[in-house]
Residue frames as qw, qx, qy, qz and C-alpha x, y, z in Angstrom:
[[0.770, 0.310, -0.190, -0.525, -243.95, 77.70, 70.09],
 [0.344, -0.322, 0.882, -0.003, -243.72, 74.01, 70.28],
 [0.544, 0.263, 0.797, 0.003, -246.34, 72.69, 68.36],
 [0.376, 0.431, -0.187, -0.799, -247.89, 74.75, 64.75],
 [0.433, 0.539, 0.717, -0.093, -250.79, 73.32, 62.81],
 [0.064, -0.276, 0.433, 0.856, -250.14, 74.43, 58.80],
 [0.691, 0.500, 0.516, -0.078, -253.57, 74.48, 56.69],
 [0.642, 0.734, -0.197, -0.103, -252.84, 74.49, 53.11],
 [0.339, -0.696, 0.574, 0.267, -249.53, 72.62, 53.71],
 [0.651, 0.258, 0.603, 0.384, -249.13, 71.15, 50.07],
 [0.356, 0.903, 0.186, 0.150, -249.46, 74.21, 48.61],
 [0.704, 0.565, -0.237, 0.358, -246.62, 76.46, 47.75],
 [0.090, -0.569, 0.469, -0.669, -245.95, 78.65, 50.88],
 [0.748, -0.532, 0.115, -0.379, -247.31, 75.89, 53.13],
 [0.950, 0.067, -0.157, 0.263, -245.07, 73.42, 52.05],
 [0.356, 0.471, -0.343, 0.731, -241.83, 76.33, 53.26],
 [0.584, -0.611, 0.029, -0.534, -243.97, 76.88, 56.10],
 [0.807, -0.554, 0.046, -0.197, -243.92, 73.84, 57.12],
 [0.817, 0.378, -0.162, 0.404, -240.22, 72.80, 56.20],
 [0.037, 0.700, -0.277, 0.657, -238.88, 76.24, 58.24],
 [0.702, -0.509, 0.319, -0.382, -241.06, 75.40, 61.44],
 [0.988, -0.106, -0.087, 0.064, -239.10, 71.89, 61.43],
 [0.433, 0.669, -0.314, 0.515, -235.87, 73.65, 61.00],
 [0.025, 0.422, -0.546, 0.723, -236.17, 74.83, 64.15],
 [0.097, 0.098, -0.939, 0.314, -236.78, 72.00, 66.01],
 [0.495, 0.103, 0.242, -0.828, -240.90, 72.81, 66.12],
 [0.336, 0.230, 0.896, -0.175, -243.37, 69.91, 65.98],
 [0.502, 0.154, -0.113, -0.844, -246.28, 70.52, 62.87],
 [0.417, 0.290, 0.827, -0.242, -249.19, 69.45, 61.67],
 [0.027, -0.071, 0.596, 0.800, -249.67, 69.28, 57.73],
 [0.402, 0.506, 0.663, -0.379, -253.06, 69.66, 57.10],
 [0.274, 0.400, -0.425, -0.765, -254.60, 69.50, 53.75],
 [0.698, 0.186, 0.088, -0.686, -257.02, 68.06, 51.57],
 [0.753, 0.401, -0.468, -0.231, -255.07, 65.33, 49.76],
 [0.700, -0.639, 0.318, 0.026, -253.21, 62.51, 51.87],
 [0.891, 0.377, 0.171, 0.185, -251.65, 61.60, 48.73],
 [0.395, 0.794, -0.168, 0.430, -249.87, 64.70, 48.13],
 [0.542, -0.754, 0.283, -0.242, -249.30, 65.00, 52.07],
 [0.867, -0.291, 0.290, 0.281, -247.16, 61.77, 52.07],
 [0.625, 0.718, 0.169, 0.254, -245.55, 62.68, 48.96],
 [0.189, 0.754, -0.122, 0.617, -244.31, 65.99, 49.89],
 [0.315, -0.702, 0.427, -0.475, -243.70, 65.04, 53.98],
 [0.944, -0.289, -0.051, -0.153, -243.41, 61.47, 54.43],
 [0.865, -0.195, -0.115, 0.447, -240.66, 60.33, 57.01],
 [0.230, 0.715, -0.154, 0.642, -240.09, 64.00, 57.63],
 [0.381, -0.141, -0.741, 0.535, -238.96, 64.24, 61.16],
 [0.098, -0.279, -0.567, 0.769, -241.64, 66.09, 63.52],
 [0.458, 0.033, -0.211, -0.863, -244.57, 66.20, 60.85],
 [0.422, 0.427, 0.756, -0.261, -248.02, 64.20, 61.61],
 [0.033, -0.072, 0.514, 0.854, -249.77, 64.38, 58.47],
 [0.141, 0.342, 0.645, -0.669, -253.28, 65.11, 58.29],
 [0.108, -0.214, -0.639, -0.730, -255.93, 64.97, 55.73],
 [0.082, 0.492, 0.738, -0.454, -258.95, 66.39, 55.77],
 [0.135, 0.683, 0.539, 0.474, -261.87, 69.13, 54.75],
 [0.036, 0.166, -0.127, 0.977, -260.77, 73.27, 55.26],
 [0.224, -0.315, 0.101, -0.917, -264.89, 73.43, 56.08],
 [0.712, -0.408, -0.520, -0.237, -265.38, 70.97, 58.55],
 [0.383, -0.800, 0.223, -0.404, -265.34, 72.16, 61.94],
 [0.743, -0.601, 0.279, -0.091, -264.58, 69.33, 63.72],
 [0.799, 0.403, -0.121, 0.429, -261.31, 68.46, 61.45],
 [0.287, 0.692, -0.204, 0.631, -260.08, 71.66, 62.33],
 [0.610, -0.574, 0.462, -0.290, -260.49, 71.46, 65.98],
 [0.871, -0.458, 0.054, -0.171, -258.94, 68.02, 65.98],
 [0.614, 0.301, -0.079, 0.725, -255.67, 69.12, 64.08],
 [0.063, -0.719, 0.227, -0.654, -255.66, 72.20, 66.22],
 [0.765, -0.581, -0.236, -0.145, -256.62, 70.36, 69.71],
 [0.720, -0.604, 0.009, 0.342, -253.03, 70.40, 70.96],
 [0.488, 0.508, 0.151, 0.693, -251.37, 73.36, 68.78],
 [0.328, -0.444, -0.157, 0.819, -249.84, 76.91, 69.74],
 [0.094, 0.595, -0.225, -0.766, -250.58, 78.28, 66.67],
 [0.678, 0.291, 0.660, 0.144, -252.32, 77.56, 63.65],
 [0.190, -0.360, 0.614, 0.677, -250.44, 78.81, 60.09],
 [0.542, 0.549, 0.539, -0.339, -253.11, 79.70, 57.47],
 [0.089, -0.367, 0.630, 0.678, -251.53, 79.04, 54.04],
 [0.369, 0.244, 0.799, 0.408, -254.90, 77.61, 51.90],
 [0.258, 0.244, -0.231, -0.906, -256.46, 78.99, 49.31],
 [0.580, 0.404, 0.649, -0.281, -259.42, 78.54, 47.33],
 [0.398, 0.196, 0.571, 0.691, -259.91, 78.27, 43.40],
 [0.022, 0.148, 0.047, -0.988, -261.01, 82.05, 42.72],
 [0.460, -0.266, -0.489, -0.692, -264.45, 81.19, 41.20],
 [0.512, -0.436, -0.724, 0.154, -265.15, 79.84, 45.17],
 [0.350, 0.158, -0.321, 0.866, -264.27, 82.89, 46.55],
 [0.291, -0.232, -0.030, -0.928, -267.45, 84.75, 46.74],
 [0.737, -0.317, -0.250, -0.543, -269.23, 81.96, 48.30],
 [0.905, -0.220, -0.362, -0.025, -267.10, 80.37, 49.88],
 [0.402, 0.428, -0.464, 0.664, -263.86, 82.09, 51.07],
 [0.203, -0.543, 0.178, -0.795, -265.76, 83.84, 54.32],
 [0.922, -0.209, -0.109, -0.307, -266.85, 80.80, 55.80],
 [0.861, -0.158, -0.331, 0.353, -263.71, 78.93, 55.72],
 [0.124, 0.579, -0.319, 0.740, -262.21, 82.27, 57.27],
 [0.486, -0.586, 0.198, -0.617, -264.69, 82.22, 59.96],
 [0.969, -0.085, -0.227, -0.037, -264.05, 78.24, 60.71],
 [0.654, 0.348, -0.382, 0.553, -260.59, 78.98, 61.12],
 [0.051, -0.525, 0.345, -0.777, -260.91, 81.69, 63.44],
 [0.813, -0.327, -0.162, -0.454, -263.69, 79.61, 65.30],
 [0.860, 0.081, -0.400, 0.306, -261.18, 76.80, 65.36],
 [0.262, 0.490, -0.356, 0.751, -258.64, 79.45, 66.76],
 [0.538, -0.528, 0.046, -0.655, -261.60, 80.21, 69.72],
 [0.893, -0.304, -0.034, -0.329, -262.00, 76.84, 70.93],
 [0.829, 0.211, -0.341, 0.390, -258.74, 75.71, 70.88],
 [0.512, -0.839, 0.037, 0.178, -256.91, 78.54, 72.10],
 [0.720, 0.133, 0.291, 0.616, -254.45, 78.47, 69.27],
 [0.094, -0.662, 0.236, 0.705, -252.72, 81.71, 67.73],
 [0.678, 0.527, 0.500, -0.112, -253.18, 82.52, 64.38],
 [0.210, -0.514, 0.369, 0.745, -250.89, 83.65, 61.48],
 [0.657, 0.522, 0.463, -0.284, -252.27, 84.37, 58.33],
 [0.388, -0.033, 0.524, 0.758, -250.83, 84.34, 54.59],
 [0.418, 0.779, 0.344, -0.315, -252.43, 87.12, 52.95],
 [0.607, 0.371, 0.446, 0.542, -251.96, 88.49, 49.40],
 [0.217, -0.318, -0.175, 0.906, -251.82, 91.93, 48.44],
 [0.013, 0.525, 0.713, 0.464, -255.36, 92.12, 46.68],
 [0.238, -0.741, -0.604, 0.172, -257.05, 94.27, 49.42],
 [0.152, -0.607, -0.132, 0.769, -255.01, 97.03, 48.78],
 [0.373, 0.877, 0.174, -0.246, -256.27, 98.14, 45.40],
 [0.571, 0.598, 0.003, 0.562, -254.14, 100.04, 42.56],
 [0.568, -0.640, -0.166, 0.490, -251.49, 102.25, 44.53],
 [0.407, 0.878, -0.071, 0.241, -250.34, 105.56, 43.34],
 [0.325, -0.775, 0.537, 0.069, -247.04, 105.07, 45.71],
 [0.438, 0.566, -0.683, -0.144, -244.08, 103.24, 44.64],
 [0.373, 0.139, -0.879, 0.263, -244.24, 101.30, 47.57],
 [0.563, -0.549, -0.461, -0.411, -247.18, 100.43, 49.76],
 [0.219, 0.334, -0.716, 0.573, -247.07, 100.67, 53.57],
 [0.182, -0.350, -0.892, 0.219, -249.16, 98.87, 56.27],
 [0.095, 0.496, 0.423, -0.752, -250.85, 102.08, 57.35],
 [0.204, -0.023, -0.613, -0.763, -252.19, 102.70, 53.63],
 [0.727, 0.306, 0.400, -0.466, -255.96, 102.80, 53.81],
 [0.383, 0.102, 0.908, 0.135, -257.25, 99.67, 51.83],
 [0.327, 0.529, -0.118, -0.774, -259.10, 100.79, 48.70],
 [0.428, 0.105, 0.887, 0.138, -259.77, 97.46, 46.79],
 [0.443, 0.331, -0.247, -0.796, -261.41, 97.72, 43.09],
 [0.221, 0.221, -0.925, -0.217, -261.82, 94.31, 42.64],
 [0.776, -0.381, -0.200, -0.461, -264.54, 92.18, 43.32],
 [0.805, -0.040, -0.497, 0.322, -261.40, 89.94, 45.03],
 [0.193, 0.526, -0.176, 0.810, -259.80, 92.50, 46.39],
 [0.477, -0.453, -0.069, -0.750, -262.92, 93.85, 47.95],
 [0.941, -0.172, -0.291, 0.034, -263.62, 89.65, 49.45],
 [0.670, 0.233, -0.425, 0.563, -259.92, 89.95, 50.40],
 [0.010, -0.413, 0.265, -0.871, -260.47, 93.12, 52.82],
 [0.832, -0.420, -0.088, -0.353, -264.10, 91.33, 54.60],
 [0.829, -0.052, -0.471, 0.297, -261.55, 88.35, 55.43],
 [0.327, 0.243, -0.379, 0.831, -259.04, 91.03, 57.14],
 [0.321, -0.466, -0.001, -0.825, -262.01, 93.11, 58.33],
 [0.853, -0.300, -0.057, -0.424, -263.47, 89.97, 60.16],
 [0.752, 0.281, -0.435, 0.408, -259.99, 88.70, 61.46],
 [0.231, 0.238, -0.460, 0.823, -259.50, 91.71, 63.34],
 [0.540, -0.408, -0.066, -0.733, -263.03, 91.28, 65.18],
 [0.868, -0.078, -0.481, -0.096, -261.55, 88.51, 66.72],
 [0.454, -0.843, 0.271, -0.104, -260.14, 88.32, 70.23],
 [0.941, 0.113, 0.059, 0.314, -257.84, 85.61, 69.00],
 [0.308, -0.609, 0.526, 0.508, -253.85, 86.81, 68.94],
 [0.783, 0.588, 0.200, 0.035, -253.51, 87.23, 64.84],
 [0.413, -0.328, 0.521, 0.671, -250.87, 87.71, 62.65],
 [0.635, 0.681, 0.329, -0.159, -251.93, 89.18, 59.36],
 [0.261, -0.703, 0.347, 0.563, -249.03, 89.46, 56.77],
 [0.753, 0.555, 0.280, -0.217, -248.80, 90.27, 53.22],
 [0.544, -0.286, 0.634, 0.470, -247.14, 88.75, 50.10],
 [0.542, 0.492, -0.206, -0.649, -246.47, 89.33, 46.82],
 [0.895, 0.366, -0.197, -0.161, -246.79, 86.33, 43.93],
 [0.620, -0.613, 0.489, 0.000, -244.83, 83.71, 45.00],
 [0.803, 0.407, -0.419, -0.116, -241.99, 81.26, 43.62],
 [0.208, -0.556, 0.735, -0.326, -240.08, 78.57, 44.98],
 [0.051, 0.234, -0.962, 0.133, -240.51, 74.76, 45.81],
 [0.024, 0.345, 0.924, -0.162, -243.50, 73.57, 45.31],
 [0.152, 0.378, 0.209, -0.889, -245.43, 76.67, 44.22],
 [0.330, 0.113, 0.849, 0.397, -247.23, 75.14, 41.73],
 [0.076, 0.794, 0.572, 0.193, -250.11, 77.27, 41.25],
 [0.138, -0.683, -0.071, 0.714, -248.04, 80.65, 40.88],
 [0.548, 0.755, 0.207, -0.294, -247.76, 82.67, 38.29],
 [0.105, 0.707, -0.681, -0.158, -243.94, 82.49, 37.62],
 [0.486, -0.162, 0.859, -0.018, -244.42, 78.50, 37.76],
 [0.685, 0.596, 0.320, -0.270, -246.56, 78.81, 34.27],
 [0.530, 0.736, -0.402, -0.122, -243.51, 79.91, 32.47],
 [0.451, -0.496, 0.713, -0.209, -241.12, 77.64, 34.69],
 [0.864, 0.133, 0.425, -0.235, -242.88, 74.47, 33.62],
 [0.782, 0.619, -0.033, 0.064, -241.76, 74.67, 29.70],
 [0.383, 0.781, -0.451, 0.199, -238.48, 76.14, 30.30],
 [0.480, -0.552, 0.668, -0.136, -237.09, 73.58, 32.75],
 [0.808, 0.325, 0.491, 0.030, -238.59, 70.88, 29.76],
 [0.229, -0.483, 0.332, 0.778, -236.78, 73.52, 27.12],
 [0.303, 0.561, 0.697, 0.329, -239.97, 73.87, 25.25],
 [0.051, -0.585, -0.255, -0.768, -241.64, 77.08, 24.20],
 [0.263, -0.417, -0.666, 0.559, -242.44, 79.13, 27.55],
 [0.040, -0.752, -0.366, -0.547, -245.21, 82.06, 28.22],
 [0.229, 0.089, -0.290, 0.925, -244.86, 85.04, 30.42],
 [0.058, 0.835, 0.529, 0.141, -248.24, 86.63, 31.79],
 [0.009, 0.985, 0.158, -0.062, -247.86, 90.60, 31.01],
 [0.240, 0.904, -0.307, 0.175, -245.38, 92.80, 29.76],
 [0.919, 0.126, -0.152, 0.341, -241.98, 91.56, 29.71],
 [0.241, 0.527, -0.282, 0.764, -240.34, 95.15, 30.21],
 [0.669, -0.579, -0.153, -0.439, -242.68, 95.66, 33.58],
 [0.254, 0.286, -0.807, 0.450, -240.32, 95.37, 36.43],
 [0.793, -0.249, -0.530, -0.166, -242.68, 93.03, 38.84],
 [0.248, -0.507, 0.709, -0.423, -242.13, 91.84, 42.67],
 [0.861, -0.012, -0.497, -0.109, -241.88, 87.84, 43.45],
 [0.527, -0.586, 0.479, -0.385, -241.32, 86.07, 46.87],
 [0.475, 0.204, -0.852, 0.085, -239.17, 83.06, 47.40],
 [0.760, -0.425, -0.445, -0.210, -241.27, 80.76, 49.25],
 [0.730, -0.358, -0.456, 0.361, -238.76, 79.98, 52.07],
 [0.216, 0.120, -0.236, 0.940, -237.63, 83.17, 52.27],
 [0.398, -0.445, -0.260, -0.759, -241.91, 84.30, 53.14],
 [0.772, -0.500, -0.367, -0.138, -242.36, 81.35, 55.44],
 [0.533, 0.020, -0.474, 0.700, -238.78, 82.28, 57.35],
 [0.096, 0.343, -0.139, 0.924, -240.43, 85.72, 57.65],
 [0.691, -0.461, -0.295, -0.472, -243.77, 84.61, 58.90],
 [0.810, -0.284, -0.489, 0.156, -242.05, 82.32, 61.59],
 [0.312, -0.091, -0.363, 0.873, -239.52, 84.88, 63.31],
 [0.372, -0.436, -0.097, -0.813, -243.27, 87.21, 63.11],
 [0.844, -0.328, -0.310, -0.290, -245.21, 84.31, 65.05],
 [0.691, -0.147, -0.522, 0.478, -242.35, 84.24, 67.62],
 [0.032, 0.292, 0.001, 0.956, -242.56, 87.66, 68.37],
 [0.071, -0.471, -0.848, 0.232, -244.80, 88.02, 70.89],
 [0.081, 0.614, 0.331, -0.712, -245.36, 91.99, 69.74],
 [0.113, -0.162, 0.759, 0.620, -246.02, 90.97, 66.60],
 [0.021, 0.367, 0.890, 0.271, -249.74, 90.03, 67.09],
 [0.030, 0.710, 0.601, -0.365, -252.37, 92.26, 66.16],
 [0.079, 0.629, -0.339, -0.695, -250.62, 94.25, 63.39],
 [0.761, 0.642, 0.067, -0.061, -250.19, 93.80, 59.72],
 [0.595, -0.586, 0.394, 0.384, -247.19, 92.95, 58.17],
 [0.534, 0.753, -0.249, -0.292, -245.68, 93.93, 54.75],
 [0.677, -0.485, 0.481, 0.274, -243.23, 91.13, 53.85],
 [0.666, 0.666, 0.011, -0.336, -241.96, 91.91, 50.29],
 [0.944, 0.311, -0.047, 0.098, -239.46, 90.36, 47.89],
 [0.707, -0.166, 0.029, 0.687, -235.81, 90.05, 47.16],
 [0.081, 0.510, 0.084, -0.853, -236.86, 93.24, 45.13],
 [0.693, 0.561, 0.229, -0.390, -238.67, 94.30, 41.66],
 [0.224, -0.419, 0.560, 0.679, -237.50, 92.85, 38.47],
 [0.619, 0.382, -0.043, -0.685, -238.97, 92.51, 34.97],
 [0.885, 0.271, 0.151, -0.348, -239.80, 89.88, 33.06],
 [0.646, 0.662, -0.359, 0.124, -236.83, 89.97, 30.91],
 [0.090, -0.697, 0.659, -0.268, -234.47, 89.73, 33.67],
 [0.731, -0.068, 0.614, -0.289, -235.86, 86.63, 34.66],
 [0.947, 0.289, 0.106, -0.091, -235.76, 85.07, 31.40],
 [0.420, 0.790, -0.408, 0.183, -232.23, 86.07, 30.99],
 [0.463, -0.405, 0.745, -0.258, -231.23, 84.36, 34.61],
 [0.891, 0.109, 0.440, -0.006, -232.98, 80.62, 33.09],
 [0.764, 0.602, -0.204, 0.110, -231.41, 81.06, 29.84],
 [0.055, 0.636, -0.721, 0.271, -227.52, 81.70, 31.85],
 [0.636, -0.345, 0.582, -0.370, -229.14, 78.92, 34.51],
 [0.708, 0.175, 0.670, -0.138, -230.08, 76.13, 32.26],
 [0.227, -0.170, 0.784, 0.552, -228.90, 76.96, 29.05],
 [0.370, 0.671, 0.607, -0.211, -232.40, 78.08, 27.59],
 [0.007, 0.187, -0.477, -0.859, -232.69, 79.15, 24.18],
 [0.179, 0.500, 0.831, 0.167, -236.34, 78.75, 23.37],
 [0.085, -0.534, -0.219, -0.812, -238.68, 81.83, 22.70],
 [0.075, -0.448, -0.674, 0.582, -240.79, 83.17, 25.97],
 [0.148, -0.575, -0.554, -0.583, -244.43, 84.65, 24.37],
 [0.130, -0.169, 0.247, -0.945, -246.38, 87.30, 26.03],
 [0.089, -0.520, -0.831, -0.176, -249.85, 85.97, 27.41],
 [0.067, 0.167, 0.015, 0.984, -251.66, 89.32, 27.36],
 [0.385, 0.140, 0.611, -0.678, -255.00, 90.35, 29.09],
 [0.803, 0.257, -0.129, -0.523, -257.24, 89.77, 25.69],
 [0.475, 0.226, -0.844, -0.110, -255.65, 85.98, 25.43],
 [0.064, 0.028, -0.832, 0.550, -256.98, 85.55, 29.04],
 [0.457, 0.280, 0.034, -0.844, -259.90, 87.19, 28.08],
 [0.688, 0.150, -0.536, -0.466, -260.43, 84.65, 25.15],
 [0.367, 0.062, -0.906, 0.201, -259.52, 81.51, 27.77],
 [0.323, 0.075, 0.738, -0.588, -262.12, 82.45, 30.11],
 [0.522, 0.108, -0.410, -0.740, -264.84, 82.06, 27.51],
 [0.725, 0.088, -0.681, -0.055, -264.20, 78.24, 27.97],
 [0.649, -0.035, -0.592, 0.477, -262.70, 78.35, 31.31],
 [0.378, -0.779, -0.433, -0.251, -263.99, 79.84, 34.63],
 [0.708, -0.365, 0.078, 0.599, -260.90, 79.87, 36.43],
 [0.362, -0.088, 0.125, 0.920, -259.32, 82.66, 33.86],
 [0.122, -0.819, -0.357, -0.432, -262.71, 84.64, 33.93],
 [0.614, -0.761, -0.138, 0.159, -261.53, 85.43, 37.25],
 [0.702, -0.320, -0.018, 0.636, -258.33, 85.90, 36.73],
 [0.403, 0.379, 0.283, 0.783, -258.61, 88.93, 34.35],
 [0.315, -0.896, -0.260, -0.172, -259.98, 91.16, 36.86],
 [0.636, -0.734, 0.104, 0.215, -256.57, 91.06, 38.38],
 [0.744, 0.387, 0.209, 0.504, -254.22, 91.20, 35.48],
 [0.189, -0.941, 0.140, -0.245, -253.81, 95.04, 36.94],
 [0.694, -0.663, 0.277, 0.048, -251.33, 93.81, 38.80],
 [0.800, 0.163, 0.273, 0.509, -249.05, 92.64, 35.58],
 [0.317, 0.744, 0.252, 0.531, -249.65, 96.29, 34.42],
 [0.167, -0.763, 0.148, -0.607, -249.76, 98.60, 37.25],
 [0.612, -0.105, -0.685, 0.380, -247.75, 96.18, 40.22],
 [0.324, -0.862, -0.037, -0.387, -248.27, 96.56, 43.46],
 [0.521, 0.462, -0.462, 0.548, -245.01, 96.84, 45.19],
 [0.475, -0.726, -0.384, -0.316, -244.28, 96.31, 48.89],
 [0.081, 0.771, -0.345, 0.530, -242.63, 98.38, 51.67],
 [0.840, -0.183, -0.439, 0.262, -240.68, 95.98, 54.46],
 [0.328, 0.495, -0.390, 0.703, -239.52, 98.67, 56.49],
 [0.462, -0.615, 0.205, -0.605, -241.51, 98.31, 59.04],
 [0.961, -0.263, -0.079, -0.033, -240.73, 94.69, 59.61],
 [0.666, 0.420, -0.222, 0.575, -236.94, 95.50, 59.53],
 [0.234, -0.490, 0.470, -0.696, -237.31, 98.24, 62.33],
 [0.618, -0.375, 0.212, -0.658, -239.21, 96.17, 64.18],
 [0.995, 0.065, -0.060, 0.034, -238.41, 92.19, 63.38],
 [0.596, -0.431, 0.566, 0.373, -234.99, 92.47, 61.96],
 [0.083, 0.382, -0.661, -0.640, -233.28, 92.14, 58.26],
 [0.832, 0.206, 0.221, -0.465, -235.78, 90.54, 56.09],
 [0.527, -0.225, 0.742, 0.348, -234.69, 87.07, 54.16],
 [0.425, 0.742, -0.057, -0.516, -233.94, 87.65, 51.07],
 [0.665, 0.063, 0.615, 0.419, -232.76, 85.45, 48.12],
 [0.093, 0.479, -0.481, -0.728, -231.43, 86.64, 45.06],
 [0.814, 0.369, 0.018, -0.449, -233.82, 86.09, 42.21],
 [0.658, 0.392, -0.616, -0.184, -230.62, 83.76, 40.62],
 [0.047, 0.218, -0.938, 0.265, -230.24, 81.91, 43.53],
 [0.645, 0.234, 0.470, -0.556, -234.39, 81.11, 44.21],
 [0.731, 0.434, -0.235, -0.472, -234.44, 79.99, 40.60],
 [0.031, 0.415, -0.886, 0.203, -231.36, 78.14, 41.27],
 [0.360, -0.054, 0.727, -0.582, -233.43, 75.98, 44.24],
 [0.586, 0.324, 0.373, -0.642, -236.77, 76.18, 42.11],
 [0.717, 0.431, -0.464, -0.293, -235.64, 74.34, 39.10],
 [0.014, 0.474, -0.833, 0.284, -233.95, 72.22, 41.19],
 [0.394, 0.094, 0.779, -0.478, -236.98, 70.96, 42.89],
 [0.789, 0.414, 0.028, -0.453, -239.35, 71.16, 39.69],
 [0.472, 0.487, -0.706, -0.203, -236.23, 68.67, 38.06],
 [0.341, 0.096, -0.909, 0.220, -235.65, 66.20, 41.34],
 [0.676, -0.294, -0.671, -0.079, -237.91, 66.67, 43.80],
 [0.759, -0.254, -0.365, 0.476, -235.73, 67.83, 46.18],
 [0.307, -0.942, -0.053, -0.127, -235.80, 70.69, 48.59],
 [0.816, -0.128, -0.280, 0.490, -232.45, 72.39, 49.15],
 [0.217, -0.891, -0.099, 0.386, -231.67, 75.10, 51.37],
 [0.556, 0.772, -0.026, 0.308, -230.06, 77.94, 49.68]]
């Protein structure tokens, strides 16, 4: 791999995405809607071209792909697009992938598998999706693998880390790095799984070197589960936090979509505060190697760091 073409690379896992692939000495291409944010977050990085543009215009995507190995699919859409729009920019990508001749790695979430009566999910798990996302989430996969393209398809849970700004651990983050009042979504006791950004995009990149790597699914799961509390108990030792941390509970979400389309959506998936789905990395371990892990106090460590300066430092 010598060249890699990141879409979504302002976002949380693109921005580790692309930050890894420079590590190791790999040319990218940041692609993403804003050029503002793009300089921002990459300017006068060695070996990144930055690249604004529109996820559903063909011929963008072919002309940030035209001279890529591989193209790193980290964007997302705001969930009230999903149902009209997600499948399209799926099929653009892959298109993109055709004409180019580029490899494909995908960031996927772990919506498509459904509620799980195991402790720990495993790639071979039939997909069972209750969700109306979910369900969307499984077409995407379903119409990946109809592609002759060389994929990567690998899934993550809720991310944190540098730049993750639209996770769910970055809602409570915000207040308590300002030491103001901070909210939790769901059950504080509820022991949870959370992925340090760089530690998802290391795992994605040693997959996408792998040349027997494409054409499978990949489980790539956290440092491990912890609950709410534990986490507030690491900021409060980290930073010296003494404020309350409030529960935000499915009927509060319930009352915010009323107003707000964005958390109409989101309370279909609140299942996941209640009844987690939890994922099994053993197959990338036989088959990859040790997965990177950060300790939840060292990722926070990193991630307040950057929400305070700015500033990305390896752990």
């Amino acid at each position: 791999m010598k060249h890699a073409l990141v879409l979504g690379a302002s976002g949380g896992m693109g921005y580790s995405i692309v930050h890894e692939l420079v590590n190791r000495g790999i040319k990218v291409t940041a692609f993403a809607r804003s050029e503002e944010k793009l300089q921002k977050l990459f300017k006068g990085l060695n070996l990144v071209t930055i690249q604004s543009g529109d996820i559903f215009d063909m011929n963008q995507l072919v002309t940030a792909a035209s001279q890529v190995d591989i193209i790193f699919q980290s964007a997302n859409l705001p969930y009230e697009q999903w149902s009209e729009k997600l499948i399209p920019f799926y099929k653009n990508v892959i298109q993109t992938a055709e004409v180019t001749g580029a490899k494909l790695a995908f960031v996927e979430n772990i919506y498509a598998y459904g509620k799980s009566a195991s402790k720990k999910v495993t790639e071979t798990m039939k997909k069972n999706p209750h969700t109306k996302k979910g369900k969307i989430r499984l077409q995407v996969e379903e119409l990946v693998k109809k592609t002759n393209v060389e994929t990567i398809i690998a899934h993550f849970p809720d991310f944190y880390g540098p730049n993750a700004e639209n996770s769910i651990l970055h809602y409570t983050l915000k207040n308590v790095i300002q030491h103001k009042t901070a909210y939790f979504v769901g059950d504080q006791r509820i022991a949870r799984e959370f992925i340090y950004t760089p530690d998802g995009a290391k795992a994605l990149v040693n997959l996408a070197l792998e040349d027997t790597a494409y054409g499978q699914n990949w489980n790539i799961p956290g440092y491990d589960v912890i609950t709410g509390d534990q986490l507030v108990a690491i900021l409060r030792n980290l930073l010296g936090y003494k404020k309350p941390v409030f529960t935000v509970t499915k009927g509060m979400i319930k009352m915010l979509g009323l107003a707000n389309p964005t958390m109409r959506e989101v309370v279909e998936m609140f299942y996941l505060n209640e009844e987690p789905v939890i994922l099994n990395g053993a197959k990338y371990e036989k088959e990859i190697g040790p997965l990177p892990r950060t300790s939840y106090q060292e990722g926070l460590k990193q991630t307040v760091h950057y929400m305070a300066t700015g500033t990305f430092q390896k752990a």
